[in-house]
Biopython code that builds the backbone (N, CA, C, O; Angstrom):
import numpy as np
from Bio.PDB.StructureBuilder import StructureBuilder

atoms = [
    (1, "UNK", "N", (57.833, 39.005, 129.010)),
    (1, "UNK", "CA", (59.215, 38.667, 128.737)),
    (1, "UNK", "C", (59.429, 38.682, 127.223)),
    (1, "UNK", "O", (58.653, 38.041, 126.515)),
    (2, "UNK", "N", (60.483, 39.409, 126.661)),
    (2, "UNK", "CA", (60.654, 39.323, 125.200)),
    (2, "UNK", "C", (61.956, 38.789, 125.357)),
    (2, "UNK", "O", (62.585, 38.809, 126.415)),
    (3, "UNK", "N", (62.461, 38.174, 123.975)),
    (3, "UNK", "CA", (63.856, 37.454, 123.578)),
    (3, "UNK", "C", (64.341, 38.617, 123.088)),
    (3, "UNK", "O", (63.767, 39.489, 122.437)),
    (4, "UNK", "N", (65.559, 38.534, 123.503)),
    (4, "UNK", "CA", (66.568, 39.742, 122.876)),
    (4, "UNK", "C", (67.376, 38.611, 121.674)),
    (4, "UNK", "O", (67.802, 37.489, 121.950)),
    (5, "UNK", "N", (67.437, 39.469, 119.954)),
    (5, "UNK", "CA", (67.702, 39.084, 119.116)),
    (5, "UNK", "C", (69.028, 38.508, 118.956)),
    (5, "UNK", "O", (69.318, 37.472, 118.358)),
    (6, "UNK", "N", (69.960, 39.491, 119.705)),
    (6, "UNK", "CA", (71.420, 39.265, 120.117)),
    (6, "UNK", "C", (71.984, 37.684, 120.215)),
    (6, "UNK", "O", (72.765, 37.169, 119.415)),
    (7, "UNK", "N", (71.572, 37.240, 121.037)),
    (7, "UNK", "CA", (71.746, 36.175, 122.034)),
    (7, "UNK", "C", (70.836, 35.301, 122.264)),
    (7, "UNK", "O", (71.192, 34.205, 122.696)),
    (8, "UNK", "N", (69.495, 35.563, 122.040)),
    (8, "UNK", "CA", (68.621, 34.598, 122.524)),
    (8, "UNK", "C", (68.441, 34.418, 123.741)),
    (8, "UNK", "O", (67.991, 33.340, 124.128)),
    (9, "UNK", "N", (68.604, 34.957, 124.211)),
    (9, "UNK", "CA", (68.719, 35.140, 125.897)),
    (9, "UNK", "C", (67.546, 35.903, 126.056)),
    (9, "UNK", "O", (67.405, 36.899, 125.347)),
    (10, "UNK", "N", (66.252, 35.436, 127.283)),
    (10, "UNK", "CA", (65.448, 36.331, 127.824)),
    (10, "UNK", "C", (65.585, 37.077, 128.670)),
    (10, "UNK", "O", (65.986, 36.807, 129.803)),
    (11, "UNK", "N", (65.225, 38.299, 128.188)),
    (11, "UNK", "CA", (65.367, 39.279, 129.110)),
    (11, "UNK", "C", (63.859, 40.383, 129.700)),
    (11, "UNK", "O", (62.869, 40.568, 128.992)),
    (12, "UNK", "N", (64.035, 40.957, 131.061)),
    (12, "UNK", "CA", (62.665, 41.152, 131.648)),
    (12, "UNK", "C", (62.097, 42.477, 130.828)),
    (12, "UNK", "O", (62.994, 43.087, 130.248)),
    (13, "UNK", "N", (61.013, 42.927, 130.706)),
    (13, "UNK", "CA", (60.369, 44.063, 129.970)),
    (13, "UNK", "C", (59.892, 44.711, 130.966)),
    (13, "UNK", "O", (58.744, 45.027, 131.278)),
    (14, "UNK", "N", (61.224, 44.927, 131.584)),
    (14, "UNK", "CA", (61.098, 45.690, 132.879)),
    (14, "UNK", "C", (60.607, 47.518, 132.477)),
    (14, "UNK", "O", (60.703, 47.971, 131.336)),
    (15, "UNK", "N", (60.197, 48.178, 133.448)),
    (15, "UNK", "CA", (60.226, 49.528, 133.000)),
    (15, "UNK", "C", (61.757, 50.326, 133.276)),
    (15, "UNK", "O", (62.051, 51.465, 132.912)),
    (16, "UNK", "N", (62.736, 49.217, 134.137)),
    (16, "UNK", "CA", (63.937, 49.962, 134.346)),
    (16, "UNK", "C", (64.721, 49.731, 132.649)),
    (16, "UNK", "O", (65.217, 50.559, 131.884)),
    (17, "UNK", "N", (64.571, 48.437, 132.552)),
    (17, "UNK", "CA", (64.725, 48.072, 130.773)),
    (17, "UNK", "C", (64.438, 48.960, 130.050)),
    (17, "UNK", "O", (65.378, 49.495, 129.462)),
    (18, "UNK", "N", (63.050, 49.473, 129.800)),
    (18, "UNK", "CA", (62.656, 50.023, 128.827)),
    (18, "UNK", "C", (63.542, 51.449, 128.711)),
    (18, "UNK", "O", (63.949, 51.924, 127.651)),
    (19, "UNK", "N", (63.736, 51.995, 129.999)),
    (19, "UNK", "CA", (64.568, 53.566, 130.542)),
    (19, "UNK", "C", (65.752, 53.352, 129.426)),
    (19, "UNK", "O", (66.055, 53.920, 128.377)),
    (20, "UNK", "N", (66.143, 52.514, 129.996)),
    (20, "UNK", "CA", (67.985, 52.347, 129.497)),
    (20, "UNK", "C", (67.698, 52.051, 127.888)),
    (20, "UNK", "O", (68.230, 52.898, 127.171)),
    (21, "UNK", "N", (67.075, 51.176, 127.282)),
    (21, "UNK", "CA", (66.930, 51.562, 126.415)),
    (21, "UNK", "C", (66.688, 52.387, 125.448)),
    (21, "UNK", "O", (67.223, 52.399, 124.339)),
    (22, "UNK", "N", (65.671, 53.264, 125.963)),
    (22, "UNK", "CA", (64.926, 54.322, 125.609)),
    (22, "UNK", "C", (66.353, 55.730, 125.731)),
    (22, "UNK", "O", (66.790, 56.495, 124.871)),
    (23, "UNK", "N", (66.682, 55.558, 127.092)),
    (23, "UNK", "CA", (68.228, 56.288, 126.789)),
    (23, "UNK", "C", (69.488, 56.040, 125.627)),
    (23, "UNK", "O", (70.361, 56.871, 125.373)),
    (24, "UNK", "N", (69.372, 54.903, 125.097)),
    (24, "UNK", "CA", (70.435, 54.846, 124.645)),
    (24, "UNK", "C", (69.999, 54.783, 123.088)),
    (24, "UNK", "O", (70.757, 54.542, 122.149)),
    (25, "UNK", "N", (68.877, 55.002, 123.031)),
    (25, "UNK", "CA", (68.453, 55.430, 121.200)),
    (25, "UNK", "C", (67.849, 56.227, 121.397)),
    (25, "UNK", "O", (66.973, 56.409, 120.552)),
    (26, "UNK", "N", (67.875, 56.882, 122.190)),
    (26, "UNK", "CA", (67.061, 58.563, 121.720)),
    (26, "UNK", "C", (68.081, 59.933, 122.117)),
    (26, "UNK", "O", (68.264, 61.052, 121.638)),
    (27, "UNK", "N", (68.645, 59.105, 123.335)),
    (27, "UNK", "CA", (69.928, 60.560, 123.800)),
    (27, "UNK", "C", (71.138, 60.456, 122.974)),
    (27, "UNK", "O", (71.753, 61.488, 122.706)),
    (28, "UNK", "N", (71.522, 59.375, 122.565)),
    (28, "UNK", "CA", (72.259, 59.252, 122.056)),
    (28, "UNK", "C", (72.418, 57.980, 120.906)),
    (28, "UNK", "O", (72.979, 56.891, 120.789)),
    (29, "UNK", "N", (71.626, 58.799, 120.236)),
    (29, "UNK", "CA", (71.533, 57.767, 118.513)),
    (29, "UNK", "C", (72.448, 57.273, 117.818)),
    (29, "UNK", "O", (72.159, 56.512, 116.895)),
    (30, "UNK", "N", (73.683, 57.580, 118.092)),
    (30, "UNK", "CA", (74.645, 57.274, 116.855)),
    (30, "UNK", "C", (75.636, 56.146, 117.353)),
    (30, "UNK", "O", (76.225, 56.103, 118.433)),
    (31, "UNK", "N", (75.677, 55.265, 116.332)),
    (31, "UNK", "CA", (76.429, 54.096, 117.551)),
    (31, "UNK", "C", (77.512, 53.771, 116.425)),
    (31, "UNK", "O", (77.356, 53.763, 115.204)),
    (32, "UNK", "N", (78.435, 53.556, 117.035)),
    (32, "UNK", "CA", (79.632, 53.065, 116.357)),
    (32, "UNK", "C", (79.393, 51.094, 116.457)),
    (32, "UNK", "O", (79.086, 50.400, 117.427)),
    (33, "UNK", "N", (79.685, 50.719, 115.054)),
    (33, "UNK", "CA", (79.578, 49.478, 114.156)),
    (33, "UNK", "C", (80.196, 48.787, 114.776)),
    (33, "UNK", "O", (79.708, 47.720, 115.147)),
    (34, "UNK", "N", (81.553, 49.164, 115.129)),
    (34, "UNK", "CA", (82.853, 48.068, 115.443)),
    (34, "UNK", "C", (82.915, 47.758, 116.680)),
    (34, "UNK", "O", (83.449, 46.674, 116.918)),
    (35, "UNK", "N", (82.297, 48.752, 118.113)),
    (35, "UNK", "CA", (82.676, 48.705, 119.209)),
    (35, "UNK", "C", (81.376, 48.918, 120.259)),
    (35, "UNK", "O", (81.614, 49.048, 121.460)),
    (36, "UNK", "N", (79.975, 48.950, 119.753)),
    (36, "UNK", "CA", (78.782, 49.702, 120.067)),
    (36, "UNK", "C", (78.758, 50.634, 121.166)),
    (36, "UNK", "O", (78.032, 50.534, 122.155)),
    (37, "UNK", "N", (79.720, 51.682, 120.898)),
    (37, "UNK", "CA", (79.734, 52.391, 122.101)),
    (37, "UNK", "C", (78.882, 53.356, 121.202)),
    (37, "UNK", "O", (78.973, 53.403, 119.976)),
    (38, "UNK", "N", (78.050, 54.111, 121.966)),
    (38, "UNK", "CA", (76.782, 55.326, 121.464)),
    (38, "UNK", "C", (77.383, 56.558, 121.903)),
    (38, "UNK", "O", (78.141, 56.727, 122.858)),
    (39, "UNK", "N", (76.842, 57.577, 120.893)),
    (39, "UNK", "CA", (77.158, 59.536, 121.025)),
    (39, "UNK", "C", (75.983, 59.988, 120.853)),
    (39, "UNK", "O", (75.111, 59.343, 120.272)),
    (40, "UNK", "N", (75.777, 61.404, 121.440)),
    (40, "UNK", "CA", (74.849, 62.080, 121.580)),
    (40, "UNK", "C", (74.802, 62.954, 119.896)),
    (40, "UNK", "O", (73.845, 63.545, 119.395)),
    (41, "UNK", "N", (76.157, 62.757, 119.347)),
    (41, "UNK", "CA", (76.074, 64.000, 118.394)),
    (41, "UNK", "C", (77.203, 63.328, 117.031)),
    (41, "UNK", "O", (78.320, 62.926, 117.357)),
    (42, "UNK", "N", (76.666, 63.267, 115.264)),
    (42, "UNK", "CA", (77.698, 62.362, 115.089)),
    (42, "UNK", "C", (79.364, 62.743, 114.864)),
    (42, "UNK", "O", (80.189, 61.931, 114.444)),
    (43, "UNK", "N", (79.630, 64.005, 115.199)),
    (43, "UNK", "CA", (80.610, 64.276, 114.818)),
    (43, "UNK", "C", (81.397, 63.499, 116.208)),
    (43, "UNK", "O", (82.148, 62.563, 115.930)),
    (44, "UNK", "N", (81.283, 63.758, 117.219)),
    (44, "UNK", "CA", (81.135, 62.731, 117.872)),
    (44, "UNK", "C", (81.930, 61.397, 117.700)),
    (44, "UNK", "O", (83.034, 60.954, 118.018)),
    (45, "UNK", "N", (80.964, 61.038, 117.125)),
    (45, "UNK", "CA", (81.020, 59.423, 116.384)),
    (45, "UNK", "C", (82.034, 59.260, 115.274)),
    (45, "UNK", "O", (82.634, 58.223, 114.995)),
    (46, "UNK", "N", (82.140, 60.485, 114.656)),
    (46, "UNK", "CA", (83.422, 60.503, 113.309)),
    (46, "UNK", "C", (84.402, 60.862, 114.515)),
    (46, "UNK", "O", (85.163, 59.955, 114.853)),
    (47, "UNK", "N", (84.454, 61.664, 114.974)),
    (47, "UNK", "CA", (85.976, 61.698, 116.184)),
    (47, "UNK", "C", (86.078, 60.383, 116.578)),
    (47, "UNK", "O", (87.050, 59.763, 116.147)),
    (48, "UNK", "N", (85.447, 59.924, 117.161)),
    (48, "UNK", "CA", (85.551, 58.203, 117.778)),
    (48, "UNK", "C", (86.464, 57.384, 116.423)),
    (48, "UNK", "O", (87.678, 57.271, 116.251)),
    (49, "UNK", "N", (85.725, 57.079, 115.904)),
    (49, "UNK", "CA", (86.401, 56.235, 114.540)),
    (49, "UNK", "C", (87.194, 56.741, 113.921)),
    (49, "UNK", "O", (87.990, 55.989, 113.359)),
    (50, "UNK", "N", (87.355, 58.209, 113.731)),
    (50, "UNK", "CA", (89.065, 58.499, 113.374)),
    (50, "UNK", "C", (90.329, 58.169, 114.275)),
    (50, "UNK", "O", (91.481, 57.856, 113.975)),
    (51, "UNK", "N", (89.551, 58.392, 115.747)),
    (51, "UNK", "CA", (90.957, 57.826, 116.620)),
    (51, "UNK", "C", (91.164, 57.246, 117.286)),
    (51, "UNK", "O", (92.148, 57.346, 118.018)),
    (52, "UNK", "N", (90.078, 56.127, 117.336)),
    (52, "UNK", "CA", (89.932, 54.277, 117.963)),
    (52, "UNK", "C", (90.089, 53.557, 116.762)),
    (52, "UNK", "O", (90.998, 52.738, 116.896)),
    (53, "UNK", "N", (89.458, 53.521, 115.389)),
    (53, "UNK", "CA", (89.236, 52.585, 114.593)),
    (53, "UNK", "C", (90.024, 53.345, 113.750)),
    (53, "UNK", "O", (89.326, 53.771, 112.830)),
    (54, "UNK", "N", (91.366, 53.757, 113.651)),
    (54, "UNK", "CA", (91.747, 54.328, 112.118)),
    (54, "UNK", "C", (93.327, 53.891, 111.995)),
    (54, "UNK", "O", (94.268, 54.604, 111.646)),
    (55, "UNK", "N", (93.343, 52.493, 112.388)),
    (55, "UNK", "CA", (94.588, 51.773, 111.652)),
    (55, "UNK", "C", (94.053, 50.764, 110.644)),
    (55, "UNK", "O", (94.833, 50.096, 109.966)),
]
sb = StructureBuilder()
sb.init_structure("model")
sb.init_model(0)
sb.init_chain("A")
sb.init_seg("    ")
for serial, (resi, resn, name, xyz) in enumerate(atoms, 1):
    if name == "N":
        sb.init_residue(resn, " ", resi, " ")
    sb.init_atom(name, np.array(xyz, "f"), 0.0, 1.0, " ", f" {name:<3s}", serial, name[0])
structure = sb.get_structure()
């Protein structure tokens, strides 16, 4: 069992855990700051924040 830094909340070191994780920083690395939604590619990620985050 490891503590997730977030929250402090334990969470299991499951191998379904590790998947989803492992998916979501390697398929898609680039994460937006304001909203943590993740992209596969960063232009991507500059489209996102020009037209969710640009007021």
């Amino acid at each position: 069992m490891t503590i997730n830094a977030d929250n402090q909340n334990p969470i299991m070191n499951s191998a379904e855990e590790r998947r989803r994780r492992f998916l979501e920083e390697f398929e898609k690395p680039f994460k937006c700051e304001k909203c943590n939604e993740r992209f596969k590619k960063k232009k991507y990620l500059r489209e996102h924040k020009s037209e969710v985050h640009s007021y």
